[in-house]
C-alpha positions, 0 to 999 in steps of 0.5 A: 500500500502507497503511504500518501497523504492521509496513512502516515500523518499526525492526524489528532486522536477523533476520540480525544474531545470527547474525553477530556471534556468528561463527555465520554462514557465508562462503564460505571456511567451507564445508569438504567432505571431500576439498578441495585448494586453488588459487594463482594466479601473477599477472602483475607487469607492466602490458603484456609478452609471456608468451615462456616458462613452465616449471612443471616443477619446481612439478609436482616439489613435494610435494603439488602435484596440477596446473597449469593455463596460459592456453593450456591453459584457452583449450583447455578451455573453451566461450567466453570469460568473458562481457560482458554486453549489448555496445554498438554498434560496440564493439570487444570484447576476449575475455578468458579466465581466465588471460593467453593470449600476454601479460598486459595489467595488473599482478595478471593471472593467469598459472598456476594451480596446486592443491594438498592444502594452501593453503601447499604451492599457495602456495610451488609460485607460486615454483618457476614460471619465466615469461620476459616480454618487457615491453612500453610501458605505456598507463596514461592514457586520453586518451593511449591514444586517441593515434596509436601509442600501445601497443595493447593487445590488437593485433587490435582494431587501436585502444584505443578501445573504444567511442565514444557521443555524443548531444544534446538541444536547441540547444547553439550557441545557448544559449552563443551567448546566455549571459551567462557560461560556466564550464569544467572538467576534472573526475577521477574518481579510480579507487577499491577496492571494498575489501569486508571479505570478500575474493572466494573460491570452493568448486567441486565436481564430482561426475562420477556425476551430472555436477552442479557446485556452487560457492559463491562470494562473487557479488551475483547466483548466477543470472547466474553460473551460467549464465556457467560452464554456457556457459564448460564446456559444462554444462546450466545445470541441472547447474550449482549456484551458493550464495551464503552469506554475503557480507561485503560487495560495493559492485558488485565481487562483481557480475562473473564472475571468472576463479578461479570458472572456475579452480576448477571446471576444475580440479574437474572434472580431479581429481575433488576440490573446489577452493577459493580464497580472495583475498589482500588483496593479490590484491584489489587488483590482481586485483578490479574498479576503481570509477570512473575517469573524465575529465570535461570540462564547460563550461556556459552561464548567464544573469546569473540564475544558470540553466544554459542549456546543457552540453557534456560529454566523458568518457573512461572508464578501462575497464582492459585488459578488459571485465567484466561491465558494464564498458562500460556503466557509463559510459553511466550518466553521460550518462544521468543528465547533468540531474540534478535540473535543468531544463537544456534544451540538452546536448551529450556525447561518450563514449569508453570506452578500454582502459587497462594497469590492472585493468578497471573496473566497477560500484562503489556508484553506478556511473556516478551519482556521477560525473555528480553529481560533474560538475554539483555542482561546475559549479553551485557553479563558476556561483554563484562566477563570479556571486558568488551563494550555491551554494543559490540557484543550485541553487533557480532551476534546480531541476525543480519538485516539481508537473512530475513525471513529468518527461522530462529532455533526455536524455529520462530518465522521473523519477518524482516528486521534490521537490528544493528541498524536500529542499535547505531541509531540509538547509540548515535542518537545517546551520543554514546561515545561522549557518555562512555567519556564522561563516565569515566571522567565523573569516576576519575573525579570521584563525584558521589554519583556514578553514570550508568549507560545500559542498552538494550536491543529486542525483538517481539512476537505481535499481530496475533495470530495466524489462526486468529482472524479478525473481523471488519464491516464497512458501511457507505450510507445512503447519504454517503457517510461512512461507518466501519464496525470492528471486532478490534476493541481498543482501551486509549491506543487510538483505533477510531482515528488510525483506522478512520485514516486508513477508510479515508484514504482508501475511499478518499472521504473527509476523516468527518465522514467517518464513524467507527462502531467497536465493543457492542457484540450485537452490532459486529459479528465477531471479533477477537478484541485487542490484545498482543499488538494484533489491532492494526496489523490484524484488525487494521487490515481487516478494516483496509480489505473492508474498504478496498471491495467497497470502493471496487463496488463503488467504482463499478456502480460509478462506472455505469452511471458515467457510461464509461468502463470501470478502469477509467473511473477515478475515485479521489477527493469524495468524488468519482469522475473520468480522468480527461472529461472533469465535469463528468463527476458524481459524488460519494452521495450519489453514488451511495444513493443509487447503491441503494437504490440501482438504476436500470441496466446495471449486472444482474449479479450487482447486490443493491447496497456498499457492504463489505465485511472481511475477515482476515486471518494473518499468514504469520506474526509480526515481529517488531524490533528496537533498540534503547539507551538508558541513562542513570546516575546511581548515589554512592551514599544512598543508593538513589537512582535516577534516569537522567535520560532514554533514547529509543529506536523502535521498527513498528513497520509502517506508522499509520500515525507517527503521533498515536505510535509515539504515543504508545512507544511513551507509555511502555517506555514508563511502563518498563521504566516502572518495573526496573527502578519503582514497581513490585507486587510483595507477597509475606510467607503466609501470603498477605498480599503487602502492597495492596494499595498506592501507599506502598506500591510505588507507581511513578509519576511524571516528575520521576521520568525524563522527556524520551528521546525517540527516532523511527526505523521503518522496516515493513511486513510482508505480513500484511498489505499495511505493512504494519507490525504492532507497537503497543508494547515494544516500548515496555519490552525494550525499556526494563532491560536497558534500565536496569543494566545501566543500573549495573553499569553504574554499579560495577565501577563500584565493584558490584558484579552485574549478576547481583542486580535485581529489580526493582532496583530501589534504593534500598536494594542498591545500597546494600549492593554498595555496601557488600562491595565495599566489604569485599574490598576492605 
């Protein structure tokens, strides 16, 4: 596809008046006559068994309409909340929407409970009386692999979900012939989503026609729908699912939670909608975890500096159930275990193991970042041992940008890439030399704030999947307006404006004209909702496809009214006219008119009406790349780290929109910032969820974080006809790993081995670092 005037330019964001002048509308918004509201009372134990629960004098309270138990749920519904595409041999634990015969991880809900106000269901929570009988707690998952170690879910007989290993090459022989092996134990920190929205839900049963409506804070309505029709035993065409705004999501709002559930049993009880609104407090205990992961590696190199071999062990925290993907977000790390290097030889181990903790699930990047993680880190742990500069290890390792498409030794497909290219930007951009030079000048100097560089270079696997299809419907109306329906259902990235361009251009219509329809099950067919990056390479060709058999179909219509063959029409600027006769001209009104309403003459095949729906299905993923540069200053005295500045070179493929990709590429740059230097999810031995609120979960803000220097590199996919690859979590997997070894870089002037370093590097945990040194050295 031609990038011309309208893909490819910083369009402002269509949905952005109407939200920041509070016009818009979220879930907790929608108001229908007649509505009560739901409270759920959760668990304050990681592991107990439920021996009593009394709601009587709960029931007593006024306004309080009724209560709902785990048993009594597991008796109401079909199935129980679904995990999708289980893998081999996996030992599944069923789960239901609230805890059936004991609760398994602090912020589990117990009872449920409806009432006319929010304050009247909330109070009813203290008047309920449940008698636990606490149980030993598994909180690590290395320890809950171990023989009599608390089981949590008994029948199952083991905590060890699943197992997976794999290899490619000879891993014997390369460390047989290395001339050095590094190894390490790496820790994906546990991380909060922590959306601006919290997760709410509106359900409304309406027994006449035996419909279900419910609007819910969901990054995917269809997938949705078709979980509460299975759990209720409803059509899915009486089952109706809107997404309206949604303030956020980062992979939580992916999952089916118990509340949707809750809400619409209780809905169909009453006869009333029923409407919940997540606490931020219940959000942290009660929504998914992000990452969660321990990794060992160890790797084989050659005195050049090139990795001839890994071996790699994970075990992934998968909390006490599986959500939706909850067990397959891991196996996104061996998939991705080359990363954008030629390493011939790997051998891996994964365990996914439950834990007494929240579950785990998709969280911006999902499985990417911690394999980004793990060989960013090993890298630079190379060039240290040889004593090498980090960028030039990388260059002598890199997949050269004339082998694509590439097969890695995992044997994942890349579809294009220049990664040395990207790096000498990025290090061109940092002016990487005159950093190199001024830290050693500040060491020479002894100031009492070290300089940290740290690069990172990454590729990620985006536009999910070739076996996932999605869905786009356009529509010219009679009066020549344009709607598009989409299966995508985005939560802040921007569709409606990037794919309104991408219509406006094909159709050659003001951007005005067009109105895009996402999130409402009853108006689109299907459609796998947004997730992995997949909304532009996937949904976006869908939405181009869509368009292109419109505007054939208009061409020929137009044709037969110019009285002249379709090859000579011309479809530009909102009209329809013959290239070297200017005033035969018809415009997109009269031409829709006439779609509706043919004139004589035309095929006896033309269909009235400018539909098109199409469903495309992607050949193959897509694989972003990039490369950053972090700048830290570490405190001698205090440990205190600083970024002082990031540089970020990222290849999304051809940019629909520069601003909406920038955009994206800040957010997850703060998102990965966050993880290295200031987030993390802390559990006690007995499971008490420690940071359960914003005073003791350190989210950073603006005044924390530098302005990101970023450059482009544009390399497109054969994938699809945009050429696009997806960039809504490249930022978030590049930044971690060049934050944190910048913070090791700073580090080891101070004589701390690079291996020490673990995030979240707090202060607290960089001091201790310095200390341990400087005892070494006395």
């Amino acid at each position: 596809m031609v990038i011309t005037k309208l893909v490819g330019a910083r369009v402002k964001r269509k949905e952005d008046p109407r939200l920041i002048t509070g016009r818009g509308t979220y879930t907790d918004d929608v108001r229908l006559t007649g509505t009560v509201y739901m409270a759920v009372l959760r668990s304050p134990y990681a592991h107990a068994r439920i021996r009593k629960i009394d709601v009587s004098k709960a029931l007593s309270q006024p306004g309080v309409l009724a209560i709902l138990t785990g048993e009594e749920v597991k008796q109401m519904v079909r199935a129980p909340i679904p995990a999708l595409a289980p893998l081999p041999g996996m030992k599944m634990a069923q789960r239901f929407p609230l805890a059936v015969g004991k609760v398994t991880h602090v912020g589990e809900g117990v009872v449920a409970v409806v009432a006319e106000t929010r304050y009247q269901a909330r109070d009813a929570l203290d008047l309920i009386e449940v008698e636990y009988e606490p149980l030993p707690a598994a909180v690590d998952p290395e320890k809950a692999m171990e023989k009599g170690a608390p089981l949590i879910h008994e029948h199952l007989g083991t905590n060890l979900a699943y197992s997976a290993k794999g290899s490619a090459g000879d891993v014997e022989e390369a460390f047989r012939r290395a001339a050095g092996t590094v190894k390490a134990r790496w820790v994906e920190q546990r991380l909060i989503p922590m959306a601006m929205e919290t997760r709410a839900v509106v359900a409304h049963y309406e027994a006449g026609p035996g419909a279900l409506t419910v609007w819910n804070t969901t990054q995917n309505p269809h997938v949705l729908r078709s979980a509460l029709a299975g759990m209720l035993g409803l059509p899915e065409n009486r089952v109706r699912v809107i997404a309206p705004d949604v303030g956020g999501g980062f992979g939580s709002k992916i999952d089916v939670y118990p509340e949707e559930v809750l809400a619409a049993l209780f809905s169909m009880r009453l006869g009333r909608p029923v409407q919940w609104a997540e606490e931020r407090t219940e959000n942290f205990a009660a929504t998914i975890h992000g990452r969660g992961q321990v990794q060992e590696v160890e790797a084989a190199y050659d005195k050049d500096g090139v990795v001839l071999g890994l071996r790699v062990r994970i075990w992934a925290d998968l909390g006490a159930y599986c959500q939706l993907f909850t067990h397959v977000i891991p196996t996104l790390t061996p998939t991705m275990l080359n990363g954008p290097y030629r390493i011939p030889n790997l051998a891996w181990e994964l365990y996914g193991v439950y834990t007494n903790k929240t579950p785990t699930d998709a969280y911006r990047g999902a499985g990417r970042p911690e394999a980004t993680y793990l060989l960013e880190r090993t890298i630079d742990l190379v060039a240290y041992r040889l004593g090498m500069d980090p960028a030039e290890v990388r260059r002598r390792n890199f997949i050269p940008k004339d082998a694509f498409p590439y097969k890695t030794a995992v044997g994942t497909v890349y579809d294009s890439g220049d990664y040395e290219g990207a790096l000498n930007k990025a290090l061109a951009l940092a002016d990487y030399q005159r950093l190199r030079r001024e830290q050693q000048e500040r060491l020479r100097r002894g100031e009492g704030k070290v300089l940290g560089i740290g690069l990172s270079t990454y590729v990620e696997i985006c536009g999910f999947a070739p076996n996932m299809p999605e869905n786009a419907t356009l529509r010219v109306e009679p009066g020549g307006t344009v709607t598009l329906f989409t299966g995508t259902s985005p939560h802040g990235q921007g569709d409606a404006t990037a794919f309104a361009q991408i219509v406006a251009e094909v159709l050659g219509v003001p951007l005005e004209d067009i109105t895009v329809v996402h999130g409402d099950t009853l108006a689109i067919p299907q459609g796998l909702g947004t997730l992995g990056s997949r909304s532009m390479a996937v949904g976006g060709t869908a939405v181009y496809q869509a368009a292109q058999r419109v505007r054939e179909k208009a061409i020929t219509l137009a044709a037969h009214l110019l009285k002249v063959p379709p090859d000579k029409v011309t479809c530009a600027g909102g009209s329809f006219f013959v290239e070297d006769i200017p005033d035969r001209r018809l415009s997109w009104k009269e031409v829709a008119e006439k779609a509706y309403n043919p004139p004589p003459g035309l095929p006896p095949d033309f269909e009235p009406g400018l539909v098109a729906t199409v469903y495309f299905k992607p050949p193959n993923f897509t694989f972003p790349f990039g490369a950053h540069v972090a700048v830290v200053e570490v405190d001698r005295e205090t440990g205190d780290v600083r970024l002082v500045n990031f540089y970020g070179v990222d290849d999304c493929g051809h940019r629909i929109n520069p601003t909406l990709v920038e955009g994206q590429i800040h957010g997850g740059i703060a998102q990965g910032v966050a993880q290295a230097l200031y987030e993390e999810v802390i559990y006690d031995e007995s499971g008490q969820l420690l940071t359960n609120n914003l005073m003791n979960y350190a989210v950073p803000t603006t005044t924390m974080l530098p302005p990101f220097t970023l450059e482009a590199s544009v390399t497109p996919t054969p994938v699809n006809p945009l050429g696009a690859k997806g960039v809504g979590e490249s930022g978030t997997i590049g930044a971690t790993p060049a934050v944190v070894n910048a913070v090791a870089d700073a580090l080891r002037h101070l004589g701390v081995d690079p291996a020490e370093v673990q995030m979240a590097a707090t202060p607290e945990r960089v001091w201790r670092l310095i200390r341990k040194a400087e005892g070494r050295r006395r």
